[in-house]
C-alpha positions as MATLAB code, in Angstrom:
seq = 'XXXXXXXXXXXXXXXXXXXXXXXXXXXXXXXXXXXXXXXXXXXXXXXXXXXXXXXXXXXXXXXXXXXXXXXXXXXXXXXXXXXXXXXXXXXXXXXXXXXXXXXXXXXXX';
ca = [
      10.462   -2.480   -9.025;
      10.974    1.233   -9.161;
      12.798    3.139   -6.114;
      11.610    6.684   -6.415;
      13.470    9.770   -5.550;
      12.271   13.103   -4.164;
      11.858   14.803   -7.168;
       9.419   12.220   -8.986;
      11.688   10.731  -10.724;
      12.896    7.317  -10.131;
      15.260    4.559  -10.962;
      14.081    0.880  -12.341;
      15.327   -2.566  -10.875;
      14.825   -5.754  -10.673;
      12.330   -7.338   -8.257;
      13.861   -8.570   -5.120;
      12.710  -12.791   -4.870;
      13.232  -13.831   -1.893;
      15.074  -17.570   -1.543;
      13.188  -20.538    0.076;
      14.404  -20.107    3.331;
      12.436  -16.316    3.363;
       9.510  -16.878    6.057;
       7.577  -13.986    7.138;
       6.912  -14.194   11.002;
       4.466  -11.323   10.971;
       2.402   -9.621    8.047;
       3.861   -5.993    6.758;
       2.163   -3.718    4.637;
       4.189   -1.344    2.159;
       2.634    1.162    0.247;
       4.584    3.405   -2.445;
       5.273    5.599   -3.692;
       4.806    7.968   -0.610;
       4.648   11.177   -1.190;
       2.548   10.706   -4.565;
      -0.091   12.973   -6.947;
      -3.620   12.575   -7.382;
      -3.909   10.135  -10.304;
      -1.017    8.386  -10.067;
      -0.658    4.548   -9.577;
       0.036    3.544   -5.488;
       1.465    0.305   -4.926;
       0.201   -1.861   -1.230;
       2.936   -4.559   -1.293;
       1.138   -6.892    1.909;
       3.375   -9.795    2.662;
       1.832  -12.096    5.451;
       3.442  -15.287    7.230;
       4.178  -17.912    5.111;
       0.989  -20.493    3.914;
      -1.492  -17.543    4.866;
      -3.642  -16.263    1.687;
      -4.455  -12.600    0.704;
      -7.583  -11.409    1.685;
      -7.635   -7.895    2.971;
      -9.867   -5.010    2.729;
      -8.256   -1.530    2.349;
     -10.376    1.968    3.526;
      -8.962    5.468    2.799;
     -10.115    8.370    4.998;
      -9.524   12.136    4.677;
      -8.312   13.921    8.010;
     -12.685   14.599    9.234;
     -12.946   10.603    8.989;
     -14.530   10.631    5.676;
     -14.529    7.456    3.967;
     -12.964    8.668    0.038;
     -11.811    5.066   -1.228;
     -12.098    1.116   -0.822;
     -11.081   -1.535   -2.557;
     -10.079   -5.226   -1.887;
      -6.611   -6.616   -1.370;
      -6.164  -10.464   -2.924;
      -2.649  -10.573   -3.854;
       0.609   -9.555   -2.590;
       1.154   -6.718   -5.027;
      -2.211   -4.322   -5.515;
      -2.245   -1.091   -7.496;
      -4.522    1.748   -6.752;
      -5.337    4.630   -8.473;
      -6.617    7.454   -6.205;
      -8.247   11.025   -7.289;
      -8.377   12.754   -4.442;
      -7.547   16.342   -3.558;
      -3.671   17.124   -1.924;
      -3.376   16.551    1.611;
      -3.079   13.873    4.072;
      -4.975   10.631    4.356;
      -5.255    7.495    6.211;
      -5.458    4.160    4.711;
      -6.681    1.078    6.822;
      -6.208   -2.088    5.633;
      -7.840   -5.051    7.377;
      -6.772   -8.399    7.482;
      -9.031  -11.431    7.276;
      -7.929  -12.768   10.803;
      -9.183   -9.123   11.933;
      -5.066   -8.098   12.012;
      -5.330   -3.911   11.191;
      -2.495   -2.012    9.698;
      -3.208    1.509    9.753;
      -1.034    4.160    7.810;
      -0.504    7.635    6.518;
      -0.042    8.638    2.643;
       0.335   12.493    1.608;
      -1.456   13.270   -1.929;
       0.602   16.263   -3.214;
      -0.689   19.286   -5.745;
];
């Protein structure tokens, strides 16, 4: 896992397992890093209640509502590679039950 600081830089650690008494009452999405470059690696980390699978689809929009990326979501831990210009974008990801999660990542120069 990789905690990463302002500058670009960042730090390496072990991943965090949760124990057997972990249960997720509602699904979260994570995506990371944030702030990031075109061309670098983005991390969605989507953990959903316990004994419900994976299967999300993910959209990324510009600010007009252009459609610039999409991709599928079938584990926990998905990486992404996006070239896109710098600014701000939003990423929808969609749920199988129809659940939306709808959130902001900044591409910088």
């Amino acid at each position: 896992m990789r905690a990463y600081k302002s500058d670009g830089t960042y730090d390496e650690s072990c991943p965090i397992m949760p124990n057997d008494s972990y249960m997720a009452i509602e699904a979260t999405l994570t995506i990371y890093p944030n702030p990031t470059h075109s061309g670098d690696k983005i991390t969605f980390l989507l953990r959903l209640p316990t004994g419900e699978e994976v299967d999300a689809h993910a959209s990324i929009y510009d600010m007009t509502g252009k459609m610039v990326s999409q991709f599928e979501i079938t584990n926990y831990l998905t990486e992404v590679t996006l070239n896109v210009s710098a600014g701000t974008y939003a990423v929808k990801v969609t749920l199988a039950n129809g659940d939306e999660f709808i959130e902001k990542i900044i591409i910088q120069k």
